[in-house]
C-alpha positions in Angstrom: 111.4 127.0 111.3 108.8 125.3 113.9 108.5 122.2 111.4 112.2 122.0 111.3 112.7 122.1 115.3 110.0 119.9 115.5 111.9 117.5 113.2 114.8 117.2 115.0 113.2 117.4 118.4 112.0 114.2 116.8 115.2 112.4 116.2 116.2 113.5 119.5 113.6 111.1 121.2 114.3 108.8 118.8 118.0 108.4 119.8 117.2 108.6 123.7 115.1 107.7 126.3 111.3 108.8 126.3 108.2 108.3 127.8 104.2 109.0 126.6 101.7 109.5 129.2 98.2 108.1 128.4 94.9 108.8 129.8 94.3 105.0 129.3 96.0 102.6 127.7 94.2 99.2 125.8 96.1 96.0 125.7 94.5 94.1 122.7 96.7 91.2 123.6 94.9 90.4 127.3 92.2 92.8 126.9 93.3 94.9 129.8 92.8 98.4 129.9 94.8 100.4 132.5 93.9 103.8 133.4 96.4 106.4 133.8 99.2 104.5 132.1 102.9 105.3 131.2 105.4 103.8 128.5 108.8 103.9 128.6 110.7 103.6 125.6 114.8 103.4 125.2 117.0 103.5 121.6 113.4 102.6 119.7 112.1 99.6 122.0 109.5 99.4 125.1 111.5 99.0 127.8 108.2 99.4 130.6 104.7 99.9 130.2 101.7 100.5 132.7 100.0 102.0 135.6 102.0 105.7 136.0 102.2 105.1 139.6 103.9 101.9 138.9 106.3 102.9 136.5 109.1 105.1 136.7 110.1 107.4 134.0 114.1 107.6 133.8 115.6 110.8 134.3 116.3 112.9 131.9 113.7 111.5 129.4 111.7 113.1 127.0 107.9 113.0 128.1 105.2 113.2 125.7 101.8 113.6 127.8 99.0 112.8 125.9 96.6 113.9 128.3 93.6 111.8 128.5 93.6 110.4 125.3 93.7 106.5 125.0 97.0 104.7 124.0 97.3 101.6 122.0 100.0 99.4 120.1 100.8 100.8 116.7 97.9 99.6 114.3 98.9 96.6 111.8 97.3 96.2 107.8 98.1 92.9 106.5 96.6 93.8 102.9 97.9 96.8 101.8 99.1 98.1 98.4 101.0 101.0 99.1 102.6 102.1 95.7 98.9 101.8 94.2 96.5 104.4 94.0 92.6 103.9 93.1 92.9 107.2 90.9 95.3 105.1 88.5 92.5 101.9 88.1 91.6 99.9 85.0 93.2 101.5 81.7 94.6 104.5 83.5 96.8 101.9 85.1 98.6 101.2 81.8 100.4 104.4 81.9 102.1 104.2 85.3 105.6 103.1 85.2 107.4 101.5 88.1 109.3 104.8 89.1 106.5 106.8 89.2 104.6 103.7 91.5 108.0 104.0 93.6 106.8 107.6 94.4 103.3 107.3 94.6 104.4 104.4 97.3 106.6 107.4 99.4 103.5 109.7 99.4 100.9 106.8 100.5 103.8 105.2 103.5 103.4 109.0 105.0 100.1 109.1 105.0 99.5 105.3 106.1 101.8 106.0 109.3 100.5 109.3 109.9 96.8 107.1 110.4 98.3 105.1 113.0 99.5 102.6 110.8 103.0 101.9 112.0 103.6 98.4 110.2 102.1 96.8 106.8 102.1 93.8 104.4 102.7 95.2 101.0 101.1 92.0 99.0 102.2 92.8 95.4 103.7 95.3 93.2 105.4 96.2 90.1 108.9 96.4 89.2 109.8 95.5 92.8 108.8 99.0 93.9 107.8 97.8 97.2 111.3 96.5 97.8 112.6 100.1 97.1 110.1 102.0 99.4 111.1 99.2 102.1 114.6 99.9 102.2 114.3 103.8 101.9 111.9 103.6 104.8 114.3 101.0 106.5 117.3 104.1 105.5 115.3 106.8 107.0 115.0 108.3 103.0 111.5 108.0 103.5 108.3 108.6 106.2 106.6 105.4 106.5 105.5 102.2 107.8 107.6 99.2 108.8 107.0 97.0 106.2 107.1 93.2 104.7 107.3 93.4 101.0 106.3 90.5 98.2 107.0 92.4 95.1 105.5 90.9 92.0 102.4 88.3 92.9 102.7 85.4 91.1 99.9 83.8 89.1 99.0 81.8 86.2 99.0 83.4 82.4 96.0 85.5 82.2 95.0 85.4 85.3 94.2 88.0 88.0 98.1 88.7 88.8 98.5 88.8 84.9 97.8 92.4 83.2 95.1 91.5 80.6 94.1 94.6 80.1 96.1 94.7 76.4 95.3 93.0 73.0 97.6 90.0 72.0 99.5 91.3 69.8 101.6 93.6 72.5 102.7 90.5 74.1 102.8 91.2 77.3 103.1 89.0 80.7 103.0 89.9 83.9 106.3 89.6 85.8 104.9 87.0 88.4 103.4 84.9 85.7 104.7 81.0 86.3 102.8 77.9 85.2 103.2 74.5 86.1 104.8 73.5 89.8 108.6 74.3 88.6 108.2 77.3 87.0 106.4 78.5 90.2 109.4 76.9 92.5 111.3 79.1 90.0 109.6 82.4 90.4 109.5 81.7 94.1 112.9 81.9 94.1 113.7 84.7 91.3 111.4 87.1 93.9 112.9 86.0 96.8 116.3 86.5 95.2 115.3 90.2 95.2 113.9 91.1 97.9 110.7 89.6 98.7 109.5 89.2 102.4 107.1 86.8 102.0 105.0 85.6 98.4 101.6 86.4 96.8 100.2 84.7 94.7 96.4 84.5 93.2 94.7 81.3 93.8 91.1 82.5 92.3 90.1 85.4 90.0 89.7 88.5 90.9 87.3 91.5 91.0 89.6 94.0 89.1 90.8 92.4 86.5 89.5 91.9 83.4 88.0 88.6 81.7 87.7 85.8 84.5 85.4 85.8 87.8 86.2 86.1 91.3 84.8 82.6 92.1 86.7 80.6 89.4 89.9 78.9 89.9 93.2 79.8 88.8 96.4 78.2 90.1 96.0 74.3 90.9 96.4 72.3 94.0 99.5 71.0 92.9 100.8 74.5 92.1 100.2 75.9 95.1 101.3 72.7 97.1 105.0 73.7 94.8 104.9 77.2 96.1 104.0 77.0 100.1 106.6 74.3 100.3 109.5 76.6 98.1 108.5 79.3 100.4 108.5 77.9 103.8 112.2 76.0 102.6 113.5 79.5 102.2 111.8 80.9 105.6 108.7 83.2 103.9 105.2 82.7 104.2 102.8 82.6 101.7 99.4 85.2 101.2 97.0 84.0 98.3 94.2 85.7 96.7 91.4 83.8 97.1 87.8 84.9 96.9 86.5 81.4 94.9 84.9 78.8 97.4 87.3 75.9 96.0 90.0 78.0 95.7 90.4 78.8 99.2 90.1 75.1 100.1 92.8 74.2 97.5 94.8 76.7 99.3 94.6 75.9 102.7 95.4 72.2 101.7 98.0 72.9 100.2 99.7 74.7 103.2 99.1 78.7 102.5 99.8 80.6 105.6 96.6 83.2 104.6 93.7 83.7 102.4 93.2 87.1 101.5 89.8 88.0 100.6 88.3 84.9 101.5 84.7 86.0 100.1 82.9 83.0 99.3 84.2 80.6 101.9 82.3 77.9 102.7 81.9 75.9 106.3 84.3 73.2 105.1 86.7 76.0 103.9 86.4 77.9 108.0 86.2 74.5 108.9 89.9 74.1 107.2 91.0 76.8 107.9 90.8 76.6 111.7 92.1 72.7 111.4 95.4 74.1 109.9 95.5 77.4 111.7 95.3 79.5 108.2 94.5 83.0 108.8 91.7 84.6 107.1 91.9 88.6 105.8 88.8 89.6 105.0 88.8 93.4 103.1 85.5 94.4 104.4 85.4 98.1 104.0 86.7 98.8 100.0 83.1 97.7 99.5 81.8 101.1 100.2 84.1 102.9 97.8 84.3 100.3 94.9 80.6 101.0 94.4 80.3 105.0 95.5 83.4 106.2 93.4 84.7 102.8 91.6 83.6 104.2 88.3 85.0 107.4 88.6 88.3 106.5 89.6 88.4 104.6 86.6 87.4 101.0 87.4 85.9 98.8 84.4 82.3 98.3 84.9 82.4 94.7 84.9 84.5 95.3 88.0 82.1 97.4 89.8 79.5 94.7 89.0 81.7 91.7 90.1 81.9 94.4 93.3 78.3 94.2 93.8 77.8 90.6 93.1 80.3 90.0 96.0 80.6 92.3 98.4 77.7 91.7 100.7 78.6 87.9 100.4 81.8 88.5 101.8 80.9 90.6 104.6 78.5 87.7 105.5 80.9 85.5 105.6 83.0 87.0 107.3 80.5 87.5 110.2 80.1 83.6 110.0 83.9 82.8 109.9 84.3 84.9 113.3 81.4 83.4 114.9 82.7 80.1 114.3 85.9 80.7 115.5 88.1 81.1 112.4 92.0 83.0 113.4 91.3 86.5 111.5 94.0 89.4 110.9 93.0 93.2 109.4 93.7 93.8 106.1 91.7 96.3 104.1 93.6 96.1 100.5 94.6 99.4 100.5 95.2 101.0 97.3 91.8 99.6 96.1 90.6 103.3 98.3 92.6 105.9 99.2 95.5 105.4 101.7 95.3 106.8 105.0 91.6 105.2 105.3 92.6 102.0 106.7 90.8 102.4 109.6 87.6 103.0 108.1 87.6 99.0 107.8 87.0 98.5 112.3 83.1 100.1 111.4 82.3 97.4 109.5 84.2 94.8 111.1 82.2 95.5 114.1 79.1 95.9 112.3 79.5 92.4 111.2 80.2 90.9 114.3 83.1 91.7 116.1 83.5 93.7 119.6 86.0 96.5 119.1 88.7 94.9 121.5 88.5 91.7 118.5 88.7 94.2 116.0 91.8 95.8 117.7 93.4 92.7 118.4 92.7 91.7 114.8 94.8 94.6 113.8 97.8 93.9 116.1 98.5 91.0 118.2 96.7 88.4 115.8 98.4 90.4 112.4 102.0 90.4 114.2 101.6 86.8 114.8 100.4 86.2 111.0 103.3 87.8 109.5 105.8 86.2 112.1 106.6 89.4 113.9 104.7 88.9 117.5 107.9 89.6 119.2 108.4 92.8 117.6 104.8 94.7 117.1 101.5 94.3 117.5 101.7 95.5 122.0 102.6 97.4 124.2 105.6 95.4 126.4 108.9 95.7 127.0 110.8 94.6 124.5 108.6 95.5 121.7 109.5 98.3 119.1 108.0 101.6 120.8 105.0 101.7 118.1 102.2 103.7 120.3 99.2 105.8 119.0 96.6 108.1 120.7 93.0 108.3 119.3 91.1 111.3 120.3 87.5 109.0 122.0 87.4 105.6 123.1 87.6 102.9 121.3 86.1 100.8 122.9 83.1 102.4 123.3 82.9 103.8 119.6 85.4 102.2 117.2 85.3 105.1 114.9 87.6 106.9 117.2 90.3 104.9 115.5 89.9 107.1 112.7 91.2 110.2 114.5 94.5 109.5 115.3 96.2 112.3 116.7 99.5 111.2 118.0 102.0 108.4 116.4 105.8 106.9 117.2 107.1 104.1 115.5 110.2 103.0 117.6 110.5 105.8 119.5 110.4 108.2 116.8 107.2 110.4 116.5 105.6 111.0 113.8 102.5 113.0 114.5 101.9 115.0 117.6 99.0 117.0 116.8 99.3 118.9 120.3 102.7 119.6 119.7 102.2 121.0 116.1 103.1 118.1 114.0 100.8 118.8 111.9 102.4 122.1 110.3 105.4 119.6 109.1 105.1 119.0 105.3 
């Protein structure tokens, strides 16, 4: 019976007028930190946000006072595979269907939102099962992230976005598979057609699939040129796969709005990359887990050795690419580990480089702005969508309190309150 009140106390707030009280608040847009803030929120959106004893709270509004617990705008993932789970890799994979993905993808959004993740880019999936968990999130079916869907990634035959797992004689393509610069027009515009939010395709090979290497190059210049122009004509941007040196060059040439993965960049690539304002996402963290538990959960071996080929490379790179100035969002590939661990990824982005205000930002104002949303998410200002966490620490001072999330809205609706007992709510 308390879960139930607390789920309609929840729609309540939703509906109305609210405010959270913060102990501090961080504004990874200008860097300012204000101490003893307020937020305001009315019918989902921001409508003030600052210093308590500058902001008035509207009668009659629900307050929510987190104490002295720091605030922040709703984190953002970029990369994030949310009907995928790491127990299901390599063969296991082959007995998933697209309804059971569907399901797996309701059980991951909860658990994404619940670690302060309050918008995604879903960047490829079966069956259009991202497009379903979307909408039933969008319906209010389903607990869960804001999200921007590309259902099936496109990519040559055989290639990483094909399933090559299976002999020839089952004949079996991939969904996204297009070859040639019309085809790929073509299969821009059959995923559009149902639902896509944006389109991924693979631009290199890849670490988990089977047969090719993550350095080698799969879909042409002239391919890729075909797709970022089909795209942008019909108002969605373009994330490709691209861990191979040439590959991401080809890419950013060719007018791809972001290069996920980006592991063996070169200086001419960041160099490219910052000439034509291409974001980079680097997934820094899955690292860890590829090599501790990547066999266990099923992964071929030649993937966990392509892992270990790679994976200090890219974190390298990545520490070079900031340095020299490259436009960076936070995407961790999530799917690849377990959901809910997105945030494990700001350790090792500050490790390898970054202060934790860039790391925030990375994963807010810079990732709205990649995915074309900056008037929506991604701060804390009126007008925004009331996404607001609390993290139990600061921050600032140790990054890892972004792993401790104990208090989430997303548009004025709350979905974790640990104070309040959120937490018994199954």
């Amino acid at each position: 019976m308390r879960g139930w009140a607390i789920l309609m106390g929840t729609a309540a707030w939703a509906a109305g007028a609210g405010a959270v009280k913060c102990g501090r608040l961080i504004d990874p847009r200008t860097g300012k930190v204000t101490e003893g803030a307020v937020v305001v929120y009315e019918n989902g959106k921001i409508t003030a946000a600052g210093a308590a004893a500058t902001v008035a709270i509207p009668a009659g509004a629900v307050v929510t006072d987190e104490g002295g617990r720091v605030c922040l705008p709703g984190l953002i993932d970029v990369h994030d595979h949310l009907t995928s789970d790491p127990r299901d890799a390599g063969y296991r994979g082959l007995a998933v269907s697209v309804p059971r993905s569907a399901l797996t993808g309701a059980k991951n959004a909860r658990r994404t939102l619940r670690a302060g993740f309050t918008t995604v880019r879903n960047v490829g999936a079966d069956g259009y099962s991202d497009v379903a968990l979307r909408d039933a999130v969008n319906a209010g079916d389903v607990e869960g992230p804001r999200m921007m869907v590309s259902g099936p990634a496109l990519g040559i035959t055989g290639g990483h976005c094909d399933e090559n797992l299976l002999a020839p004689e089952y004949h079996y393509k991939s969904e996204g598979v297009a070859d040639g610069p019309w085809a790929a027009r073509a299969k821009v515009r059959e995923v559009v057609k149902y639902g896509a939010d944006l389109i991924k395709i693979c631009a290199s090979g890849g670490v988990l699939s089977k047969g090719d290497q993550p350095g080698t190059p799969q879909y042409t210049p002239e391919e890729m040129r075909a797709i970022a122009e089909e795209a942008h004509k019909l108002g969605r941007k373009v994330a490709a796969h691209a861990h191979g040196t040439q590959s991401i060059k080809d890419a950013i040439r060719a007018g791809i709005d972001s290069i996920e993965h980006a592991s063996l960049i070169d200086d001419e690539g960041i160099a490219l990359a910052k000439e034509h304002g291409t974001y980079l996402v680097f997934d820094v963290y899955n690292d860890d887990y590829i090599l501790q538990e990547g066999a266990k959960a099923g992964m071929l071996a030649e993937s966990v050795e392509k892992e270990r080929a790679l994976g200090k490379l890219q974190r390298q790179n990545f520490r070079h690419a900031f340095l020299a100035g490259a436009k960076m969002a936070f995407g961790t590939d999530g799917g690849v580990y377990p959901h809910g661990d997105n945030a494990k990824q700001f350790a090792v982005m500050v490790e390898y480089g970054m202060k934790p205000m860039e790391a925030i930002r990375a994963a807010t104002a810079n990732a709205a702005d990649l995915m074309g949303w900056g008037d929506k998410v991604g701060g804390i200002e009126a007008g925004k969508w009331a996404d607001v966490i609390a993290v139990e620490g600061d921050p600032l001072q140790d990054v890892k309190a972004l792993e401790r999330v104990r208090f989430v809205m997303k548009g004025g609706e709350v979905a974790r309150d640990d104070a309040a007992g959120a937490a018994l709510v199954k």
